[in-house]
C-alpha positions as a Python dict, from the first residue, in 0.01 Angstrom:
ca = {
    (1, 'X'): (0, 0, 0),
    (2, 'X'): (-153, -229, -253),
    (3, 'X'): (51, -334, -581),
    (4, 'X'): (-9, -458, -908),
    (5, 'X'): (246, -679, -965),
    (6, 'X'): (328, -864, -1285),
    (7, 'X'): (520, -1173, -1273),
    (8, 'X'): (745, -1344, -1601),
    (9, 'X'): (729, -1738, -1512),
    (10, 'X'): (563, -1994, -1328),
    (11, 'X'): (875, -2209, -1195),
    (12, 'X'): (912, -2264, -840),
    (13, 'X'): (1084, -1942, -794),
    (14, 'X'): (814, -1763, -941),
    (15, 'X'): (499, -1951, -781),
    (16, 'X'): (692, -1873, -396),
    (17, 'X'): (738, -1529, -498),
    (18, 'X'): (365, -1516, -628),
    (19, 'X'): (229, -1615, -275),
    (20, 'X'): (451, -1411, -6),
    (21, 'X'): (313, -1087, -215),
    (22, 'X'): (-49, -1202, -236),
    (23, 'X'): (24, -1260, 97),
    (24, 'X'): (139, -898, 170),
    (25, 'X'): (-197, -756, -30),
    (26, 'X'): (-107, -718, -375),
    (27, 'X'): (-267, -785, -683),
    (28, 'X'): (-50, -1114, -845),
    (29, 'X'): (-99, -1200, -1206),
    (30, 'X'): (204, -1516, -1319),
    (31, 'X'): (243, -1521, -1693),
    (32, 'X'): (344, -1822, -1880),
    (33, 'X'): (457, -1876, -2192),
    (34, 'X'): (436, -2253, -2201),
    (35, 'X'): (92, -2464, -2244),
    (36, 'X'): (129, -2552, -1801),
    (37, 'X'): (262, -2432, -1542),
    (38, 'X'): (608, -2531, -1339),
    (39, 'X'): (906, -2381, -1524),
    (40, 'X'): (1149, -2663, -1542),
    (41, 'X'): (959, -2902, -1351),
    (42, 'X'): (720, -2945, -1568),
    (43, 'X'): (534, -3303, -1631),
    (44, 'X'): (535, -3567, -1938),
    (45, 'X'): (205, -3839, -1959),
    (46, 'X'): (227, -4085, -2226),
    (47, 'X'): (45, -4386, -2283),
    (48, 'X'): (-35, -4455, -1876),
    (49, 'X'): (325, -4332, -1803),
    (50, 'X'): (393, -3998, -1594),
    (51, 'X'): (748, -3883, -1578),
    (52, 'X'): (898, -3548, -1409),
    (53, 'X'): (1053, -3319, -1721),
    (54, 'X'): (1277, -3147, -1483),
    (55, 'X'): (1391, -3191, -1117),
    (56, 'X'): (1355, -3577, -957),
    (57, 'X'): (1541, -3526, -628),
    (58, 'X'): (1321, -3392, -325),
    (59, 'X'): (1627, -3265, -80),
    (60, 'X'): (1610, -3038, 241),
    (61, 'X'): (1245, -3096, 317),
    (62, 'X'): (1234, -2854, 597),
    (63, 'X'): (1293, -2592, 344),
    (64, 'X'): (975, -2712, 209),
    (65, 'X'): (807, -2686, 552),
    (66, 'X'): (926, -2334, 612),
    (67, 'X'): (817, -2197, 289),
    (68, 'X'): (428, -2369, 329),
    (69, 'X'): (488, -2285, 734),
    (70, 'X'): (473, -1914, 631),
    (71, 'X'): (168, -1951, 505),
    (72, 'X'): (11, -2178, 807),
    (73, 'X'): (35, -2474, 606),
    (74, 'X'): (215, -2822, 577),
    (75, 'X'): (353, -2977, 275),
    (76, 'X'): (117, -3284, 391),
    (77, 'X'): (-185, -3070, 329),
    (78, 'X'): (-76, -3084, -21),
    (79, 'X'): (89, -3441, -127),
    (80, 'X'): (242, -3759, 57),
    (81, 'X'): (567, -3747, 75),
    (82, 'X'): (808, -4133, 76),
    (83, 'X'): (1122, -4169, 232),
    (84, 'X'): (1312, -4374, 12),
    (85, 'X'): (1511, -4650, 116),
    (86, 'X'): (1772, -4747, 3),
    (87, 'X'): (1811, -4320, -63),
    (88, 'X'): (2050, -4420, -344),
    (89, 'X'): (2280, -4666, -557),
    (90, 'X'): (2564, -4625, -702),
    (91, 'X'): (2710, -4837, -980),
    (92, 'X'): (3100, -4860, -1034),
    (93, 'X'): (3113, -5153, -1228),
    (94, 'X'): (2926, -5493, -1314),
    (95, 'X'): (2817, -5649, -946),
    (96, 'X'): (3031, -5364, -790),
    (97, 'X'): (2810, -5085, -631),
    (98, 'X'): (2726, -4923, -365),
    (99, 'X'): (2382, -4883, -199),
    (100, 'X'): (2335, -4581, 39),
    (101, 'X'): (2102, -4634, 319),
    (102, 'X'): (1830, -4413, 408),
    (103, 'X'): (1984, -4338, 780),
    (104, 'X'): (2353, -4215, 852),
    (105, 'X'): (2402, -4511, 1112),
    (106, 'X'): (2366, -4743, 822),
    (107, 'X'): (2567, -4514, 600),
    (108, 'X'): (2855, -4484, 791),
    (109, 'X'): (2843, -4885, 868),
    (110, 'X'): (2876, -4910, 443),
    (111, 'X'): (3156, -4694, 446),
    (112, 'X'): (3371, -4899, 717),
    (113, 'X'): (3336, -5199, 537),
    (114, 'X'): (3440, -5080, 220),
    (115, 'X'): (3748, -4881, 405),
    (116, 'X'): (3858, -4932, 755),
    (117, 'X'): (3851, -4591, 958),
    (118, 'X'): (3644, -4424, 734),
    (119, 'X'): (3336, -4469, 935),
    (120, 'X'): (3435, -4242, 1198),
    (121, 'X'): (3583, -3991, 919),
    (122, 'X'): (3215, -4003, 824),
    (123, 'X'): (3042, -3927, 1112),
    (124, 'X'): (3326, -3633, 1231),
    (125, 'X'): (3285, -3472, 884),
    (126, 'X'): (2894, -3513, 872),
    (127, 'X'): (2898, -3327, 1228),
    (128, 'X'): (3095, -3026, 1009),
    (129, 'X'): (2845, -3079, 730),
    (130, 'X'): (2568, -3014, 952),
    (131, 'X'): (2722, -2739, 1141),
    (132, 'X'): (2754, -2604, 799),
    (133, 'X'): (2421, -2686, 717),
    (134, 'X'): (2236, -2524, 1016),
    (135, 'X'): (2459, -2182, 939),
    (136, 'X'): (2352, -2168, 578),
    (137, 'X'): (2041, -2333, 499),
    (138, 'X'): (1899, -2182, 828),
    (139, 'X'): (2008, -1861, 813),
    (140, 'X'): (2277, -1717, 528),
    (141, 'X'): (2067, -1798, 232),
    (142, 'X'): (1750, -1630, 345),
    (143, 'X'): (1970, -1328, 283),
    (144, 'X'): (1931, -1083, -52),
    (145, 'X'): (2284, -1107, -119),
    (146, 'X'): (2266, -739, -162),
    (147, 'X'): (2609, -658, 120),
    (148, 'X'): (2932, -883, 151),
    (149, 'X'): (2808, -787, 505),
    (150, 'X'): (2592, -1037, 526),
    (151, 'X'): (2803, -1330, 528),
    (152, 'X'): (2979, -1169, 846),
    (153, 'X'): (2815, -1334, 1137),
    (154, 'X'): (2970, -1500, 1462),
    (155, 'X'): (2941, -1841, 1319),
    (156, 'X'): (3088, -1756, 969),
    (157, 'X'): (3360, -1591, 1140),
    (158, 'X'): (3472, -1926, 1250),
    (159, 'X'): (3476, -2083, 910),
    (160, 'X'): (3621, -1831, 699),
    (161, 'X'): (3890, -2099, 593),
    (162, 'X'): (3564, -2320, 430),
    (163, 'X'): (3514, -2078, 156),
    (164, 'X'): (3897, -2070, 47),
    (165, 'X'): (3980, -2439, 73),
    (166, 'X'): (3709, -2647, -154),
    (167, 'X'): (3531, -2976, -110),
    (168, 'X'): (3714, -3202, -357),
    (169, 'X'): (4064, -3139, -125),
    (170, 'X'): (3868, -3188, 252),
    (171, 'X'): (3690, -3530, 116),
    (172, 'X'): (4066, -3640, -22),
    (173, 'X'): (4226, -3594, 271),
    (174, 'X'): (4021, -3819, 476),
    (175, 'X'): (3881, -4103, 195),
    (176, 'X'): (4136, -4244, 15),
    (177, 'X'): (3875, -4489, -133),
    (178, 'X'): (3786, -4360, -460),
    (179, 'X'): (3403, -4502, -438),
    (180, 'X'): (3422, -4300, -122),
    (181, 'X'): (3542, -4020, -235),
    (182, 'X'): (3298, -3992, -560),
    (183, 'X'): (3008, -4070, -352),
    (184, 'X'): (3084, -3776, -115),
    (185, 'X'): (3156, -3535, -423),
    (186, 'X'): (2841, -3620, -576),
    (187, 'X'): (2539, -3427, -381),
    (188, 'X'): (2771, -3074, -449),
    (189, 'X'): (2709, -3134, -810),
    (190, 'X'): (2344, -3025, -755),
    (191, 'X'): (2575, -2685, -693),
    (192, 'X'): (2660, -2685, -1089),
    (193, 'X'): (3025, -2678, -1050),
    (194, 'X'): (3341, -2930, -999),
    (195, 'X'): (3420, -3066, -605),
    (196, 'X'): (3737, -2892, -701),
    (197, 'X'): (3577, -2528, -749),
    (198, 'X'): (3334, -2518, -507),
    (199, 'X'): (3404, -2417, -130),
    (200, 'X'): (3439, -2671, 133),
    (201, 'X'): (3167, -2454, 347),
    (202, 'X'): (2938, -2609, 100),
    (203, 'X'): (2980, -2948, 257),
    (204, 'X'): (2635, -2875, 388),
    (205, 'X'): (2500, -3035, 90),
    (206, 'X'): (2624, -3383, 258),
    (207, 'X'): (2416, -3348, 547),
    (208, 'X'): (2166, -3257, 292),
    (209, 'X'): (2238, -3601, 163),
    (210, 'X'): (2324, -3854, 435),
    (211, 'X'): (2128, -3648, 739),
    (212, 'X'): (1795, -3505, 587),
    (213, 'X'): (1765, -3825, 343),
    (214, 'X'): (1608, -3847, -19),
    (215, 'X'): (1236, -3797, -66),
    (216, 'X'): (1002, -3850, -332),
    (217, 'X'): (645, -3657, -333),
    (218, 'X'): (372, -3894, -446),
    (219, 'X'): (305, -3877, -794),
    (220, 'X'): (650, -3660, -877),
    (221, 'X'): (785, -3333, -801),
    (222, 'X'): (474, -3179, -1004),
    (223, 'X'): (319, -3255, -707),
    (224, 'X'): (475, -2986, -534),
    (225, 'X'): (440, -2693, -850),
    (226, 'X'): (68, -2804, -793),
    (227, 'X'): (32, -2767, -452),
    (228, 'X'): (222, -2395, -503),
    (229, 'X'): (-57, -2347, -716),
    (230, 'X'): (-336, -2462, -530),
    (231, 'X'): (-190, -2222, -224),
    (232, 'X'): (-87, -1892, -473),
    (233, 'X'): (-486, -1927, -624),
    (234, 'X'): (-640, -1952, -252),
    (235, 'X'): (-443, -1622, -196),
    (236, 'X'): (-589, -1438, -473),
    (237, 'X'): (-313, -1493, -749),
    (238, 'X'): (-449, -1517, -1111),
    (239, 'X'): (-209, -1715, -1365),
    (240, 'X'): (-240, -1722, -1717),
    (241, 'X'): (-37, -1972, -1962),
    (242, 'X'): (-2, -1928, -2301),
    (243, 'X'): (156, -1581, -2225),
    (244, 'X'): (469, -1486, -2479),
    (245, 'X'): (628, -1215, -2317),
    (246, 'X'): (763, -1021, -2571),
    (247, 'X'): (943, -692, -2408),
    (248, 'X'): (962, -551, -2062),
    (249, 'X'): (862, -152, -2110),
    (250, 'X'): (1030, 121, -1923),
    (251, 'X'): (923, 476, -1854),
    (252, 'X'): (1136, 770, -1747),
    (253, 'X'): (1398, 420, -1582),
    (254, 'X'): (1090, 284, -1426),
    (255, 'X'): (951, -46, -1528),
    (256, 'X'): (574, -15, -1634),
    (257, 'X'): (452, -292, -1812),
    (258, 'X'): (520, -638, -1989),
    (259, 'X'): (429, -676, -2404),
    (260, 'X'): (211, -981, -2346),
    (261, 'X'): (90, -1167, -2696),
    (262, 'X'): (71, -819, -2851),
    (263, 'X'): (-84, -648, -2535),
    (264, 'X'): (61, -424, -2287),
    (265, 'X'): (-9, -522, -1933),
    (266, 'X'): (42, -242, -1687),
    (267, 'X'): (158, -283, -1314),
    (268, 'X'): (357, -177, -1030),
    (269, 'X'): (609, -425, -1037),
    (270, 'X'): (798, -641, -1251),
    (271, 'X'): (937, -936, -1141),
    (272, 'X'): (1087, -1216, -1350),
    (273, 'X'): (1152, -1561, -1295),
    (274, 'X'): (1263, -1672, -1659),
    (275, 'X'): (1603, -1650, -1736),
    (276, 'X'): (1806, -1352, -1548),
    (277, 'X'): (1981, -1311, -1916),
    (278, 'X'): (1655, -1366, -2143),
    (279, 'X'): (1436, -1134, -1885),
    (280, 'X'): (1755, -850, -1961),
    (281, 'X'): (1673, -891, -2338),
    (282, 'X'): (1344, -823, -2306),
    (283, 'X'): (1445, -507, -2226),
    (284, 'X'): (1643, -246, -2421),
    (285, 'X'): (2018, -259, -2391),
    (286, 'X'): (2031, 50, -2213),
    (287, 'X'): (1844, -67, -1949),
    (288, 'X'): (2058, -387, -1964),
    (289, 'X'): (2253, -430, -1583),
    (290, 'X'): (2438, -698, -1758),
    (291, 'X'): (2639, -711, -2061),
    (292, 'X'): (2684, -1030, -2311),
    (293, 'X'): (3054, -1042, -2234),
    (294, 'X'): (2960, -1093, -1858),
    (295, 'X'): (2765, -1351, -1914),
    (296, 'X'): (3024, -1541, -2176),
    (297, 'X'): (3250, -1483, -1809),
    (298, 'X'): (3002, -1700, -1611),
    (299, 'X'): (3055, -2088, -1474),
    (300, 'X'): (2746, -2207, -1562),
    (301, 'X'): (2577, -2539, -1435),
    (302, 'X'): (2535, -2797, -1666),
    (303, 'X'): (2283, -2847, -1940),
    (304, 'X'): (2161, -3257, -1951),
    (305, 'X'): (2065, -3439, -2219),
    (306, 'X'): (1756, -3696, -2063),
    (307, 'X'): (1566, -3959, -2181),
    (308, 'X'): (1216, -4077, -2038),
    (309, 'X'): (1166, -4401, -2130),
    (310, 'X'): (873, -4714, -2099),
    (311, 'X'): (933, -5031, -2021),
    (312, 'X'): (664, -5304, -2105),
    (313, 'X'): (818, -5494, -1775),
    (314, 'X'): (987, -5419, -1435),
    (315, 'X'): (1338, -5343, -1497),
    (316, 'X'): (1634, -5571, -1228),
    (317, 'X'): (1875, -5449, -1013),
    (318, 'X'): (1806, -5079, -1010),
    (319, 'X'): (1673, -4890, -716),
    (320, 'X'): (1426, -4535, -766),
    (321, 'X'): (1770, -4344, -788),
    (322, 'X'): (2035, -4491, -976),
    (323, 'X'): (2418, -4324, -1024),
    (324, 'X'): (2624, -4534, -1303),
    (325, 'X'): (3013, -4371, -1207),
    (326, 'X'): (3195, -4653, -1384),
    (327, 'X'): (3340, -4385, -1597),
    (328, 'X'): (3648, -4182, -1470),
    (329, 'X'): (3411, -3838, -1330),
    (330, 'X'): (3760, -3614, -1420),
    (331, 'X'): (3715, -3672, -1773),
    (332, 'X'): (3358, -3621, -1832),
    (333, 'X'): (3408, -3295, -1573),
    (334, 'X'): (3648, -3179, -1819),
    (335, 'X'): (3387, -3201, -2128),
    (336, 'X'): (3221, -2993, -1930),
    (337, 'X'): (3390, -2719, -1770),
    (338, 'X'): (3713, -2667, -1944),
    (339, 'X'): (3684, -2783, -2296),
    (340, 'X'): (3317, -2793, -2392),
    (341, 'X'): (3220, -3077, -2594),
    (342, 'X'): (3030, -3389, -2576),
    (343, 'X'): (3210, -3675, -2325),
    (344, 'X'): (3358, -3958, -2486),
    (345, 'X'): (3263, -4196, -2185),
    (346, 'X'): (2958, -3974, -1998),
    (347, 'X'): (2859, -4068, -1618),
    (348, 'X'): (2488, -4103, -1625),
    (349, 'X'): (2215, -4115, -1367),
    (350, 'X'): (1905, -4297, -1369),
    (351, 'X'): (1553, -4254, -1206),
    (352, 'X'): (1313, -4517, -1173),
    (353, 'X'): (1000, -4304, -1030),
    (354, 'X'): (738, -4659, -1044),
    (355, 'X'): (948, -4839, -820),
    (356, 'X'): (768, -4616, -577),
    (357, 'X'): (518, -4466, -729),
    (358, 'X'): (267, -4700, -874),
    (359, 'X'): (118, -4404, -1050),
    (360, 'X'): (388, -4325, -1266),
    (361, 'X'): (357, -4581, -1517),
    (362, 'X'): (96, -4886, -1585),
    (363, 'X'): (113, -5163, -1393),
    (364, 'X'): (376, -5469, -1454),
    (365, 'X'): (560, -5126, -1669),
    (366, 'X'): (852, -4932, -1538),
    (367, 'X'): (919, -4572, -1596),
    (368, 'X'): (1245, -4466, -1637),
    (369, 'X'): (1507, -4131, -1660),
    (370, 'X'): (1796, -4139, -1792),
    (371, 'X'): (2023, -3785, -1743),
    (372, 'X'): (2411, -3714, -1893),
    (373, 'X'): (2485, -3387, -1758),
    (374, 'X'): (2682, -3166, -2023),
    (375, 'X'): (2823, -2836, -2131),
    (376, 'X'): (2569, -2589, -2178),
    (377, 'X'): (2579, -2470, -2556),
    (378, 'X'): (2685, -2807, -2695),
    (379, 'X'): (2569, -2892, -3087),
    (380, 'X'): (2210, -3081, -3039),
    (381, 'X'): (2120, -3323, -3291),
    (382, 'X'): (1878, -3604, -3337),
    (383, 'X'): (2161, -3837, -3390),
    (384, 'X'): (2367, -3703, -3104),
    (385, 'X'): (2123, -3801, -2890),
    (386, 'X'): (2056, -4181, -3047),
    (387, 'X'): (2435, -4228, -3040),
    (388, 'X'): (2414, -4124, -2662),
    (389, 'X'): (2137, -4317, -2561),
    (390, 'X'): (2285, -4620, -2747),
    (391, 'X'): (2591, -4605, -2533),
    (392, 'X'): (2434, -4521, -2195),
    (393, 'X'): (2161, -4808, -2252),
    (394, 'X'): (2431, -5058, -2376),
    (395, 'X'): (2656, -4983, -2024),
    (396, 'X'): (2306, -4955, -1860),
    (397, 'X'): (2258, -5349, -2009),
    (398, 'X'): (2574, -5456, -1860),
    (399, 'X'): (2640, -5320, -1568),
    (400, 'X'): (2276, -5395, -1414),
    (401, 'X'): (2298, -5721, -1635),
    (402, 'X'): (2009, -5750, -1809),
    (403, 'X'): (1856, -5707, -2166),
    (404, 'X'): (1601, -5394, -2146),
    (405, 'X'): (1630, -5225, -2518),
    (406, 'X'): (1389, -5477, -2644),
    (407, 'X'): (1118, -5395, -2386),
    (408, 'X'): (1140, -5010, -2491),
    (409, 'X'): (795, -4906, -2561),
    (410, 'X'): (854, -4550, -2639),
    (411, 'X'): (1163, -4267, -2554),
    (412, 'X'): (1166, -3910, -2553),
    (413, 'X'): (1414, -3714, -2567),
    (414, 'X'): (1513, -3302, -2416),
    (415, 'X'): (1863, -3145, -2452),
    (416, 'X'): (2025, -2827, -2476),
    (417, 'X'): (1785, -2681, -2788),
    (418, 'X'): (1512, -2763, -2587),
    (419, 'X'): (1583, -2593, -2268),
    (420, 'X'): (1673, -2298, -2510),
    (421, 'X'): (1324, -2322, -2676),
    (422, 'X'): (1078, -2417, -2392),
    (423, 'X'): (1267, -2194, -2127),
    (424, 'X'): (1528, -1915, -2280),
    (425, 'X'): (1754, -2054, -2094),
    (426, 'X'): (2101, -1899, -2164),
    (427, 'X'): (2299, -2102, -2408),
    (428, 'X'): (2055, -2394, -2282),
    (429, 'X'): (2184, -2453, -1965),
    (430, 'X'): (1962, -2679, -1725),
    (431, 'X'): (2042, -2567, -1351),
    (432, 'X'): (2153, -2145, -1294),
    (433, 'X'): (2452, -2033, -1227),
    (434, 'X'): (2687, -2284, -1076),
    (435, 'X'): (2771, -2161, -716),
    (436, 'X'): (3177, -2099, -702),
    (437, 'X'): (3306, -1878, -441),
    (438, 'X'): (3268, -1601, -696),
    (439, 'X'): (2953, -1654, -785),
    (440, 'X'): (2828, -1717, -412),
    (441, 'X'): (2578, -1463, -192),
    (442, 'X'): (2645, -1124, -329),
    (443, 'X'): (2869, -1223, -626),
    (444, 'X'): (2541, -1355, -789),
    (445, 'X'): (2316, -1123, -1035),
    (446, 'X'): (2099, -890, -821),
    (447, 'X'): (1734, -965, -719),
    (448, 'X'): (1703, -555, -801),
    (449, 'X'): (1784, -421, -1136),
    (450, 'X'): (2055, -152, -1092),
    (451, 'X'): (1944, 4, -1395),
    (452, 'X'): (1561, 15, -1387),
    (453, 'X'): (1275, 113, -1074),
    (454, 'X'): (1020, -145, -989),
    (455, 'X'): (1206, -439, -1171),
    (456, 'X'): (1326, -737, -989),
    (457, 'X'): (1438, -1112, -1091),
    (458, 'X'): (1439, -1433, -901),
    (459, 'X'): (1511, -1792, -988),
    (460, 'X'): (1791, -1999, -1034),
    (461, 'X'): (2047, -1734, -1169),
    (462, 'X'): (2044, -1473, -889),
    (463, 'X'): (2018, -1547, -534),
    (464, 'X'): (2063, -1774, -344),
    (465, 'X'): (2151, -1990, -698),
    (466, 'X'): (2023, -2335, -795),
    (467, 'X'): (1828, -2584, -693),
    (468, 'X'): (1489, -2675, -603),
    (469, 'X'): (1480, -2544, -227),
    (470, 'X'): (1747, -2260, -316),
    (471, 'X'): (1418, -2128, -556),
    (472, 'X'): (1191, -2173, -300),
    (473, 'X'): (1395, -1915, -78),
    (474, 'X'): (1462, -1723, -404),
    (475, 'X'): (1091, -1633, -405),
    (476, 'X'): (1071, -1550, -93),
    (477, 'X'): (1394, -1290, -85),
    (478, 'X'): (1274, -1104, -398),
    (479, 'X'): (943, -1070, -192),
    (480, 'X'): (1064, -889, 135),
    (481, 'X'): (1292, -678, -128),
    (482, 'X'): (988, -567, -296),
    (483, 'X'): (791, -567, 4),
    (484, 'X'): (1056, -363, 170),
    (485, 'X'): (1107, -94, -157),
    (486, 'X'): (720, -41, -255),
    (487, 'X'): (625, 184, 30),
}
């Protein structure tokens, strides 16, 4: 039977969600509260330039072809995607770096000559990470996380170890290179929590890496939020931006409509990408499923203070994706997850989109991004943020050795207050809800309310957790929950 359905957000989450129910026959209206659409991934033009706000790294593309498969459709019906090459660099020191190819032969090649043996570590633990890869990414995380059940399968039988042991300890014991060993921690970061807290089953995320390769969409991730668009209006979804949502109303424990700039809009179904713990304010604490205090118990992902920058020339020695680790990573990890504050000495990454992309930025110009990631819920000041770009932009200088501030035609600038104010996101936090083995599958917030009828959530706090191509599937879970409770 046909359903109005009313949807809080248009992040990727939301827009996925928005076409599986059009799909299914129901009447899809996406509010947003910001000026465009995308959620996070929203765009920045200035001056010729064109820089991604949020997400930069285009991983697992066949999650991309699924989710546009289920609709007959091909992400190349939409935008041109690039397989970068080199994938990666990353920067340990002045002339000391590492470059990581854009094919595992070559990878595993770099890693023998920086430490004999390790190539054939590589390519026996990328075999694991792809085992991994094919169990999870293929078939665990297109599950609601509604039973512990549903991690029980023949295949996760055999691995039950992985999620007790964690990925920091299994990379240890066969690198002893510590370039190595930080290169292979890195992609699990996009998980939101330390190598050391996060299960070694989740060494899919190096296949991810090394097998499946990096990716950039022509003209920036925004390509993809428009192409979601362009499919979710050909299916019959309206979306309307500049839509505050103020409170989510409840009847007799049923939701019944969103407050939407002063007007009630009735429906069905509720469903909310925004913030799981802004959408539960919206409502009144009795209808709450969550309390405060269990959100001050969370690990969350980090927040990120970023920078997007023009350069009035090409900037040296860089490549599109740039990671500067000449900083010890246990220190700035610690600023982040076990004594808050801002790092002394932060790790930084760097994105270069018009090395590729001769749209993003005039020509003979460079666009750049410059990330630190941090603890969410930091102090965010104008002059935190100078001091911080001073010192990533002075190691920046030195370690790619060459003089750039001069050539800085503009920077702007988003941190925690901004994620706060342009997403309510919880305590400004920039990626979910970092996936440790408690906060994996069915650990993670519910797609359903337990408290309230015809209200669900989606996005980067609930299940499967964050990411870009975790969303995607996000969407389409909370759609075959609704799909499955509205008759």
């Amino acid at each position: 039977m046909k359903k109005k359905i009313n949807i809080i957000g248009s992040g990727f989450s939301s827009l996925a969600a928005a076409c599986y129910l059009a799909q299914d026959g129901n009447e899809v209206t996406v509010f947003e509260k910001n000026t465009t659409i995308g959620g996070r991934a929203r765009q920045l033009k200035r001056d010729g330039f064109t820089f991604d706000i949020g997400p930069t790294w285009y991983w697992m593309p066949d999650v991309f072809e699924r989710f546009f498969g289920d609709f007959n459709k091909k992400p190349s019906d939409y935008y041109e995607l690039i397989k970068l090459s080199p994938a990666y660099q990353v920067y340990f020191g002045v002339d000391e770096f590492v470059t990581i190819a854009d094919n595992l032969p070559e990878i595993i090649t770099t890693f023998e000559s920086i430490e004999k043996g390790s190539g054939q570590k590589l390519s026996a633990f990328m075999k694991e990470a792809q085992d991994n890869y094919n169990i999870a990414i293929k078939d665990l995380v297109y599950r609601p996380g509604v039973s512990p059940m549903e991690l029980v399968t023949l295949e996760t039988a055999t691995k039950v170890n992985q999620f007790f042991g964690n990925i920091s300890k299994d990379i240890r014991r066969k690198f002893k290179n510590s370039k190595l060993v930080q290169i292979l921690e890195f992609p699990v970061l996009f998980l939101g929590a330390k190598p050391s807290d996060t299960p070694s089953f989740y060494s899919f995320m190096n296949f991810a890496d090394f097998g499946l390769g990096t990716w950039h969409p022509k003209n920036g991730m925004y390509s993809v939020i428009l192409a979601m668009e362009k499919l979710a209006v050909s299916l019959g979804v309206t979306i309307k931006t500049n839509s505050n949502i103020e409170k989510i109303n409840v009847e007799n424990g049923t939701a019944v409509s969103i407050s939407v700039n002063g007007k009630e809009e009735k429906a069905d179904i509720i469903l909310s990408g925004a913030d799981y713990h802004h959408s539960e304010t919206l409502l009144d604490e009795k209808h709450r499923a969550y309390s405060e205090k269990y959100w001050e118990s969370r690990t969350f992902a980090p927040s990120s203070l970023l920078f997007y920058v023009g350069f009035d020339k090409k900037i040296d020695n860089v490549e599109h994706h740039s990671l500067f680790f000449d900083v010890d990573f246990d220190v700035h990890a610690s600023a982040i997850y076990d004594s808050p504050k801002w790092p002394e000495n932060p790790l930084f990454y760097a994105s270069f989109p018009s090395r590729t992309d001769e749209n993003a930025a005039p020509q003979g110009k460079e666009a750049g991004i410059f990330l630190i990631p941090l603890a969410p819920g930091l102090e965010d000041t104008p002059a935190l943020r100078e001091k911080y770009f001073d010192k990533i932009i002075t190691r920046f200088e030195h370690l790619t050795q060459q003089d750039v501030q001069k050539n800085i035609i503009f920077k702007e600038s988003f941190c925690v207050n901004d994620f706060i104010k342009d997403y309510n996101s919880y305590k400004g936090n920039a990626y979910g809800l970092a996936n440790t083995l408690l906060q994996t599958a069915f650990l993670r917030p519910k797609l359903k309310s337990k408290k309230v009828k015809n209200l669900y959530f989606t996005g980067q706090l609930t299940v499967p957790g964050p990411g870009v191509p975790p969303a995607l599937i996000s969407g389409k879970l909370v759609s075959e929950l609704i799909n499955k409770n509205k008759n």
